[in-house]
PASE-213456 format. One record per atom (N, C-alpha, C): residue in one letter; x, y, z. Coordinates in steps of 0.001 Angstrom, whole numbers, plus 500000, padded with zeros to 6 digits. Each point is the difference from the previous one (the first is absolute). Last residue first. Layout:
AXYZ
...
! end
This chain:
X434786663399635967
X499824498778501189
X498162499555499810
X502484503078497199
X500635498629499874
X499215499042500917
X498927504369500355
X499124499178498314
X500529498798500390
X501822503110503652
X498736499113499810
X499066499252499253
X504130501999499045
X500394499655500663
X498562498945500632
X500405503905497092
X500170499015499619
X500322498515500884
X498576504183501764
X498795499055500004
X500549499134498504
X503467502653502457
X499223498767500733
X498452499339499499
X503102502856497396
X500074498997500650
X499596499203500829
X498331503997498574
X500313499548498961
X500616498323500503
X499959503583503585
X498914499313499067
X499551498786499068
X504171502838500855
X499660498795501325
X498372499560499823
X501295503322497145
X501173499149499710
X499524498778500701
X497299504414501464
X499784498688498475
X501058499004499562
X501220502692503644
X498782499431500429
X499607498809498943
X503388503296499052
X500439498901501301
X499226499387499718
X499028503579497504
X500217498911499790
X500627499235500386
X496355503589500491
X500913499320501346
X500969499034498846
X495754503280499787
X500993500242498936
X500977499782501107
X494931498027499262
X501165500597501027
X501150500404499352
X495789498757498077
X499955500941500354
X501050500660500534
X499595495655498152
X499458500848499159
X500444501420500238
X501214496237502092
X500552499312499093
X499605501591498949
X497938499480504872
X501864500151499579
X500398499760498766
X495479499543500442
X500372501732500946
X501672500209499516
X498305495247498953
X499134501753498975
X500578500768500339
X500397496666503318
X500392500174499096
X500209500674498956
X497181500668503429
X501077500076500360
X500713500056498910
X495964497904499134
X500074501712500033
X501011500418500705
X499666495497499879
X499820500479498966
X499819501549499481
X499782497642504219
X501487499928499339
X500129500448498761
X495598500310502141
X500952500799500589
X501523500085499204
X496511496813499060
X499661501090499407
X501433501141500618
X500054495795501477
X500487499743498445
X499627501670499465
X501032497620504803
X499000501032499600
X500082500219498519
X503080497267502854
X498686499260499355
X499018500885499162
X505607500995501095
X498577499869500483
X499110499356499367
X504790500487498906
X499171499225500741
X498762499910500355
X502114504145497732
X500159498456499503
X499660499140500243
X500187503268503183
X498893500018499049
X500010499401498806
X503387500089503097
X498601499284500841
X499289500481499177
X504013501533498427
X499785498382499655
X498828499383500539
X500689504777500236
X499602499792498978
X499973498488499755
X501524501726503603
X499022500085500034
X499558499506498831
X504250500296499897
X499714498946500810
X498458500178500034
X502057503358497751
X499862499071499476
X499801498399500983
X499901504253501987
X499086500109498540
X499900498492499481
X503806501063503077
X498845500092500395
X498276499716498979
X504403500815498578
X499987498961500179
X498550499866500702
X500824503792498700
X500263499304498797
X499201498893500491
X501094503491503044
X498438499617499431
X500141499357499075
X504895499772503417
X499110500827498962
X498155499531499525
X504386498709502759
X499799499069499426
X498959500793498505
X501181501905504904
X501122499950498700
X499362499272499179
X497482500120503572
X499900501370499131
X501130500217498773
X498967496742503705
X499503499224498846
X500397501987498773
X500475499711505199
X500777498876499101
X499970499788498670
X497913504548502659
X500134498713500128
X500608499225499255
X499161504610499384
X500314499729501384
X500404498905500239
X497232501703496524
X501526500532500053
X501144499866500747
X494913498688498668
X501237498670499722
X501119501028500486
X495733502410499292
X499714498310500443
X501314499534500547
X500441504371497681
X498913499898501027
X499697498991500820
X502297499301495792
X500431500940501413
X499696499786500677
X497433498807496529
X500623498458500329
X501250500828501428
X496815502711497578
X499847499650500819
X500717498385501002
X501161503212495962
X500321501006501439
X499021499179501008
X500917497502495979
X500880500187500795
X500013500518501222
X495560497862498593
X501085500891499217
X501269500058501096
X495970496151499536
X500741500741500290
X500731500992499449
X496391496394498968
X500527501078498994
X500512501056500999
X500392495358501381
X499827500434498250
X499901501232499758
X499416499001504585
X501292499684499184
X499862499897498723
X495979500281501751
X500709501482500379
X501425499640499770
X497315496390498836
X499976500765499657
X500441501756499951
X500411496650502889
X500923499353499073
X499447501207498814
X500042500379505312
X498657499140499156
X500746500363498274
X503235499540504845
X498861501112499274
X499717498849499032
X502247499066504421
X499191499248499320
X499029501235499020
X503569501904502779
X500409498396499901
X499266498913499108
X499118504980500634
X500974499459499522
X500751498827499762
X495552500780502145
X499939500631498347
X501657499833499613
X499553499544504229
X499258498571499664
X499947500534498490
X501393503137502729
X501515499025500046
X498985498928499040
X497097503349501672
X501237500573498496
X500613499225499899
X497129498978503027
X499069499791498898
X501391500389498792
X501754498068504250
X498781500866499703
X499558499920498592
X501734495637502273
X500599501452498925
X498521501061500913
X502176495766502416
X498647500408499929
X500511501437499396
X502911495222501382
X500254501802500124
X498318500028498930
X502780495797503238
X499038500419499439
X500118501670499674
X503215495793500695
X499621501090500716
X499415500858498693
X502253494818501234
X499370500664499187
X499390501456500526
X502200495507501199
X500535501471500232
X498798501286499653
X499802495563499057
X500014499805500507
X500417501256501188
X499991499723494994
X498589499697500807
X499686500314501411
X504294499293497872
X499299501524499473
X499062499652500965
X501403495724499470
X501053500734500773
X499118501490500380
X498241497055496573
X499922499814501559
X500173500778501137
X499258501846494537
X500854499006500824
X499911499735501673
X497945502034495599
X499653499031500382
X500483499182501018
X501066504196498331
X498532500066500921
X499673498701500246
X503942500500497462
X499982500447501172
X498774499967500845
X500019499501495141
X500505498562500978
X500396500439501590
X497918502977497322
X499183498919499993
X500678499003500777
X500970504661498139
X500305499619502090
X499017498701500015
X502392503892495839
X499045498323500328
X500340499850501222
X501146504654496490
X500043499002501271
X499677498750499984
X496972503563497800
X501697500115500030
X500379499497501042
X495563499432498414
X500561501539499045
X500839499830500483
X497072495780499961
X501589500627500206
X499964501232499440
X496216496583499790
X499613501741500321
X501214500469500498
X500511494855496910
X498862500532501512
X499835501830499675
X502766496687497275
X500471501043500662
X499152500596501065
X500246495894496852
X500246500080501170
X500266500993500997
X499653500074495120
X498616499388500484
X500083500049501467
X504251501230497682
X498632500894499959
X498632499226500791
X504684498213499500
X499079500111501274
X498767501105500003
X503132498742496147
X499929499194500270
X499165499809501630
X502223503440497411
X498341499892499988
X499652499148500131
X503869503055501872
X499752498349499653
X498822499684500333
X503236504759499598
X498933499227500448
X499671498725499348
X504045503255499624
X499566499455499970
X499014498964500907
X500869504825499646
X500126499617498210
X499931498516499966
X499144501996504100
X499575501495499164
X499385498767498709
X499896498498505550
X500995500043498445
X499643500595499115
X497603499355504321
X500904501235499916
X500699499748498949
X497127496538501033
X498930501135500192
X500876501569499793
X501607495662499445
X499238500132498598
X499175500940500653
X502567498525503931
X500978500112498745
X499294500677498795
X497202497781503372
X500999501591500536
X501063500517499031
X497871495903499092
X498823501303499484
X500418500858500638
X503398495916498228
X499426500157501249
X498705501274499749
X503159497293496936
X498115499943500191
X499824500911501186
X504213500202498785
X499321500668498977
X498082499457499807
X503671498164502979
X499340502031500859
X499604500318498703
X500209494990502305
X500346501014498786
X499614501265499925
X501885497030504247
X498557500790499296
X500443499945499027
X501113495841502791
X500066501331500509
X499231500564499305
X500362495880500226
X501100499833499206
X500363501394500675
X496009497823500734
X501188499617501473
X500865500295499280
X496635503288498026
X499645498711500007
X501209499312501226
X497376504861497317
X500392499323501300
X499963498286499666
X497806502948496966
X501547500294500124
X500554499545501455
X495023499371497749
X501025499141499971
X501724500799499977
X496137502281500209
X500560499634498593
X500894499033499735
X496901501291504381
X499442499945498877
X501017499594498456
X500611498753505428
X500787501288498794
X499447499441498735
X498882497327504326
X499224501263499641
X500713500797498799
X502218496504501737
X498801499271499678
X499321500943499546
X503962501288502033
X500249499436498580
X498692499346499110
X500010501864504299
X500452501089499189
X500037499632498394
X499221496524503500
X498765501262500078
X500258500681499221
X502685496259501861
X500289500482498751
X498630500937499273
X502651497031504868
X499113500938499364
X500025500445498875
X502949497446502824
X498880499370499356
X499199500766499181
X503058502926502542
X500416498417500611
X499234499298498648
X501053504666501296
X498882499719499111
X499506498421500084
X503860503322501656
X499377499629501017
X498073498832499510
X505611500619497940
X498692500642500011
X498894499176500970
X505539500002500424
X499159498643500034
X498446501311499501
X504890502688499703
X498651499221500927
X499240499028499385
X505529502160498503
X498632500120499633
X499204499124501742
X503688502597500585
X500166499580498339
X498797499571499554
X501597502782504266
X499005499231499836
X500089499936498515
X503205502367504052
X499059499882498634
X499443498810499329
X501723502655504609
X499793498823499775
X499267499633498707
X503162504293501763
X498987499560500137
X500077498478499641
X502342504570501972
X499902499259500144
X498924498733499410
X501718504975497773
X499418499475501388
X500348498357500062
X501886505011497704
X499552498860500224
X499740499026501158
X499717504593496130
X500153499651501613
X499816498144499768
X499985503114496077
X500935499308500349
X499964499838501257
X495396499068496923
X500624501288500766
X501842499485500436
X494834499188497100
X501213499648499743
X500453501358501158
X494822498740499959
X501029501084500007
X501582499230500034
X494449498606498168
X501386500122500682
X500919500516500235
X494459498480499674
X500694501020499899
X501644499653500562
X494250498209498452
X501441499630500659
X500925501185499520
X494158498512501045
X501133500999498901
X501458499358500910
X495200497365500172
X501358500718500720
X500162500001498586
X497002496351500775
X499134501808499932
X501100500826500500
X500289495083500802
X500396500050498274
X499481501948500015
X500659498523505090
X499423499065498846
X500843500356498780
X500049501500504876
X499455500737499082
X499432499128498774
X503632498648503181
X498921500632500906
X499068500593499127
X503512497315498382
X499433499221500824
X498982500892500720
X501072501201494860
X500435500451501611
X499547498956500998
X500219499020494539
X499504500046501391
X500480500450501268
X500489500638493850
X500604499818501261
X498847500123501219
X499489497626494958
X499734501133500633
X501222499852501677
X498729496617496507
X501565501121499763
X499741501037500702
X497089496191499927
X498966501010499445
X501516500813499673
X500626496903503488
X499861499560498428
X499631500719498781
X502264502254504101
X498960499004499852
X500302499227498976
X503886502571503572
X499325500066498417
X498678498503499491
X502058502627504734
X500164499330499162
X499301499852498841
X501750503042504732
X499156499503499475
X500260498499498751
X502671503369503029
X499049500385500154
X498738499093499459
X505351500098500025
X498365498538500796
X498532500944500573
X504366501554497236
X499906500287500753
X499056499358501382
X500325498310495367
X501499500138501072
X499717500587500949
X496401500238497753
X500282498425500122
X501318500329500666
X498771504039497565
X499441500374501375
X500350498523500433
X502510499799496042
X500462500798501598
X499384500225500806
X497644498373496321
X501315498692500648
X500677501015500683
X496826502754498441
X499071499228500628
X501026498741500400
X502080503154497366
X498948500525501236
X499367499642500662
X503568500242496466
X499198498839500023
X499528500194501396
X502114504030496721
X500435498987501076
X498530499127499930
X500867504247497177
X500550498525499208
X499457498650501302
X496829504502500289
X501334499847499513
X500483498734499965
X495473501546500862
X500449500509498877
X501040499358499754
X497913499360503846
X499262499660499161
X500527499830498590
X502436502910504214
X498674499461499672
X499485499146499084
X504821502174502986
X499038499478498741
X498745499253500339
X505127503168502140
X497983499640499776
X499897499348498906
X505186501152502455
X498935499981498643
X498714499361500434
X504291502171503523
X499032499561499544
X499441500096498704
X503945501272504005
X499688499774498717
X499248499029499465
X500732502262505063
X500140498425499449
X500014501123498275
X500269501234505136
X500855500808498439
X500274499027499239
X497299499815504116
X500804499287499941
X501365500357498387
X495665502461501895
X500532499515501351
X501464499205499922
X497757502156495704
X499940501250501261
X500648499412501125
X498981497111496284
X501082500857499806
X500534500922501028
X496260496831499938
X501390498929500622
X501003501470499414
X495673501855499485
X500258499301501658
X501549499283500351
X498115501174495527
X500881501336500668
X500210499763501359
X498124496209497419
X501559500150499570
X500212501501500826
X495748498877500823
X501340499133500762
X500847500239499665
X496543502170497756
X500482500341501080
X500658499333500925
X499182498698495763
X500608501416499816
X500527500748501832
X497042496067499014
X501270499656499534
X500793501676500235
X495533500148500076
X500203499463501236
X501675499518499879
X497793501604496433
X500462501257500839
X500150499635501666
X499456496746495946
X501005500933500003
X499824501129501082
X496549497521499885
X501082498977500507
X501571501144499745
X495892501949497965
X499812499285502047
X500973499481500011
X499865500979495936
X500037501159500500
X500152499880501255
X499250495878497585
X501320500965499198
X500561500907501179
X495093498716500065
X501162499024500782
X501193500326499519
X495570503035498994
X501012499136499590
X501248499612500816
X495118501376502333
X501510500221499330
X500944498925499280
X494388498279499993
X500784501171501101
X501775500680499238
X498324495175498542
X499101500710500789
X500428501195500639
X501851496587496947
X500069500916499503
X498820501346501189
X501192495303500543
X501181500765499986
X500470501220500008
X496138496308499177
X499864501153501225
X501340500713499979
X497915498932495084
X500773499325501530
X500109500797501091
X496210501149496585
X501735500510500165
X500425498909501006
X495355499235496482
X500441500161501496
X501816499732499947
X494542501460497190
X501543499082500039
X500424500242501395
X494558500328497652
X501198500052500728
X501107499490500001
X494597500842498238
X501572498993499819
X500798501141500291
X494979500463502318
X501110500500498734
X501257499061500150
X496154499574503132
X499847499234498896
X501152500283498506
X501185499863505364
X498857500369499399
X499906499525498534
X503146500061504720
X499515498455499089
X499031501173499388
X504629501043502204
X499166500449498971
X499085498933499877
X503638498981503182
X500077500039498923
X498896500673499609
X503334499640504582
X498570499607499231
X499843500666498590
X504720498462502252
X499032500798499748
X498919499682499504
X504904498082502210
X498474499980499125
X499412500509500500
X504573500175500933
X499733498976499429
X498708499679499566
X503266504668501421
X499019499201500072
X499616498790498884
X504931501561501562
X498571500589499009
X499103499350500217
X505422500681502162
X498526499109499709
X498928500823499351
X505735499953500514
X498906501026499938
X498630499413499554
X505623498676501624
X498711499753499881
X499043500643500219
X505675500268499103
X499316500553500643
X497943499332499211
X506387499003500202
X498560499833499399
X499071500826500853
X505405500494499321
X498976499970501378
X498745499701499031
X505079498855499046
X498981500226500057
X499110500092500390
X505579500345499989
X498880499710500773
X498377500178498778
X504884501040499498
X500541499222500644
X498268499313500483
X502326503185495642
X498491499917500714
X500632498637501001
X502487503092496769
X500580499628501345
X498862499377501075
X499112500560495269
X501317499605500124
X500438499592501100
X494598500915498095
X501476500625500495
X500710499397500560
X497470498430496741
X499002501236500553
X501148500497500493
X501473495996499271
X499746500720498862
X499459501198499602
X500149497104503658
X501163500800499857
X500204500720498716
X496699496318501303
X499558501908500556
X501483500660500084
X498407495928496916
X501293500328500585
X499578501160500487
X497026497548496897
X500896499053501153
X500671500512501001
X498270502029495830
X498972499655500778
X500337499572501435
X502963501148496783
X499447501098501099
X498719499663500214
X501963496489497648
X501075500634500326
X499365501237501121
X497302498503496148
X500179499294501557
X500927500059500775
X498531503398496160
X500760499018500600
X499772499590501207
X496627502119497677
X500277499130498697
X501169499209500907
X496127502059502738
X500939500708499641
X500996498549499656
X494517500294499563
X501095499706501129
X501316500707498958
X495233500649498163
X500415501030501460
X500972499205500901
X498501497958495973
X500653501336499651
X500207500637501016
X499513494741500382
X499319500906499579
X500888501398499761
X500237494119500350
X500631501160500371
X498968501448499872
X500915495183498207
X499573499973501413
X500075500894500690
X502209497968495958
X499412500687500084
X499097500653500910
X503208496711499866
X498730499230499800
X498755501571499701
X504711500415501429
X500225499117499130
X498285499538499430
X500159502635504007
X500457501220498750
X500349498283498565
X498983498382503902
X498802501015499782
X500613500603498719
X502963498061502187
X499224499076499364
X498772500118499450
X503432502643502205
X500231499404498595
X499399499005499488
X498681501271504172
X499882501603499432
X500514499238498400
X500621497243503676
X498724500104499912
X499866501018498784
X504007498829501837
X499492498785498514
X499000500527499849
X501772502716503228
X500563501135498616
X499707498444499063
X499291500311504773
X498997500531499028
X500467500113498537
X502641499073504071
X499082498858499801
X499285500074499223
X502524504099500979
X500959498441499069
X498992499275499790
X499876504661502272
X499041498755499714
X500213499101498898
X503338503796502800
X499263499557498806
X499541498778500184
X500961503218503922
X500940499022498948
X498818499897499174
X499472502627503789
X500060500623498221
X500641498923499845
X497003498739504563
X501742500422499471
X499389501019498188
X496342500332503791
X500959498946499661
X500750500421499211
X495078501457503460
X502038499920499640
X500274498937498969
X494227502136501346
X501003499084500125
X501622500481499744
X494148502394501436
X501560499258499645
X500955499564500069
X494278501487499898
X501401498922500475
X501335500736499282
X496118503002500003
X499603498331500574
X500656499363500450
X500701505451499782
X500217498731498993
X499298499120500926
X499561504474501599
X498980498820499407
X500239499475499112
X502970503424502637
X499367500338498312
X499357499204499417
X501607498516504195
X499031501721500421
X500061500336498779
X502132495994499882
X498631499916500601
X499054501135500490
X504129500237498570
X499769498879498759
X498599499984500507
X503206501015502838
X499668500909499399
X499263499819498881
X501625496878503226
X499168500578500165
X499201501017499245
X503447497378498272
X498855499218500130
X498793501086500712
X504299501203499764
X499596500096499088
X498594499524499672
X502406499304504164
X499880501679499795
X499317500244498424
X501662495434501045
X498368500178500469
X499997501697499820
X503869498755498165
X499051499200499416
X498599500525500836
X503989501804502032
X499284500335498921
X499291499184499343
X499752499290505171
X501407500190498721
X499351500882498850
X498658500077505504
X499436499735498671
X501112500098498951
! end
């Protein structure tokens, strides 16, 4: 057994899914895509400003000769809440341990694995940091990128966490610049994305509703109407997709996981901190804070048909609540609905 598979094996008794190899050179091919985004504005607050360390896992570390990607699946659909209380709904992402926590401590323990057997030097990253994560898991041919921009594991779908470890060991590999998407004809993702942010051009991420469900300062009231029961996330164009489907693996909440994933909109409103804890401390969505939370709920009651209800909501926040996040974002959006 060499080391690549010695690693591979081990990878599989700490229940990674997959994983893949490939070089630290820098993702050159990427760097029109990224200035063209950033030229056209096309960008958001949670990517890191130089493309320069977006591109370059040497930038993470210096003597990095290798990247190991690593694939962590999540369930792809869940049954939903049907009763009569309005309800929102967490992307499945957010189901169970924050993915941050899971993937990092599965990362954590390879890097002491390749340290202990092979006296490698290793960096982790998750989600957070500068690198392009989903065109290195593609190099590594773990997968490929949809139309939807989402990444596809050929074995798992669009429902994967991704994880990478920059390391100086180096291996032999066969890297993969970009893949043919496996989507062929298909345009499901793009047909279904309520705000129109999907199109054959790619996304706009300031329509997108995964984007306007976590932005603090700027949201675009331009998809208020379109915002459906998003408390955080969007898995619309994903759920819609063939591929997913086809894979698809069923998970059945209990009653506590189903209250977190789909709570009744009113108990998000008048959440308190020591209970938004209690709820959220654990999982994905817990950084993002009850602000936001609140205020997404607060747009399905903007929407709603129930005129008496919205109306006493309203009142509640404009009068009673001493939130002025809340009322600011208010204030706007139902200027926002006069216009329309």
């Amino acid at each position: 057994m060499n080391v690549k598979e010695k690693i591979i094996e081990f990878s599989k008794s700490i229940t990674i899914d997959d994983i893949g190899f490939c070089s630290a050179k820098p993702l050159f091919s990427l760097e029109k895509l990224l200035l063209n985004r950033k030229n056209n504005k096309n960008t958001t607050e949670f990517e890191t400003p130089c493309i320069q360390k977006r591109l370059n896992p040497k930038n993470l570390m210096q003597s990095g000769k290798t990247v190991i990607i690593i694939i962590e699946k999540y369930p792809n659909y869940f049954k939903q809440i049907d009763d009569k209380n309005m309800r929102g709904t967490l992307s499945l992402c957010a189901i169970g341990e924050d993915y941050h926590i899971k993937v990092k401590n599965k990362l954590a323990k390879l890097c002491e694995m390749l340290e202990k057997n092979f006296n490698a030097n290793s960096i982790m990253e998750v989600d957070t940091g500068p690198l392009l994560e989903r065109a290195l898991a593609v190099r590594a041919n773990l997968g490929w990128i949809g139309k939807n921009n989402c990444f596809y594991s050929y074995k798992y779908g669009s429902f994967v966490f991704i994880g990478c470890i920059v390391t100086d060991m180096e291996f032999k590999v066969s890297d993969v610049e970009s893949t043919k998407p496996l989507c062929s004809k298909c345009q499901k993702c793009i047909d279904n994305c309520p705000t129109n942010a999907l199109s054959s051009n790619g996304i706009n991420l300031k329509r997108c509703l995964a984007y306007n469900t976590v932005t603090k300062n700027n949201f675009n009231f331009d998809v208020l109407k379109n915002f459906g029961n998003n408390l955080y996330g969007c898995d619309i164009c994903q759920l819609n997709c063939p591929y997913n489907s086809d894979i698809r693996e069923y998970k059945t909440a209990n009653i506590f996981e189903a209250e977190k994933i789909n709570p009744k909109i009113e108990d998000i409103l008048t959440m308190t901190k020591s209970q938004y804890q209690k709820k959220y401390k654990n999982t994905a969505i817990y950084w993002r804070g009850k602000n936001i939370l609140k205020r997404n709920a607060l747009i399905q009651v903007i929407n709603s048909p129930d005129s008496e209800y919205k109306k006493n909501v309203i009142e509640r926040i404009l009068f009673k609540e001493n939130n002025s996040y809340l009322k600011n974002f208010l204030f706007e959006a139902l200027k926002k609905v006069d216009k329309e």
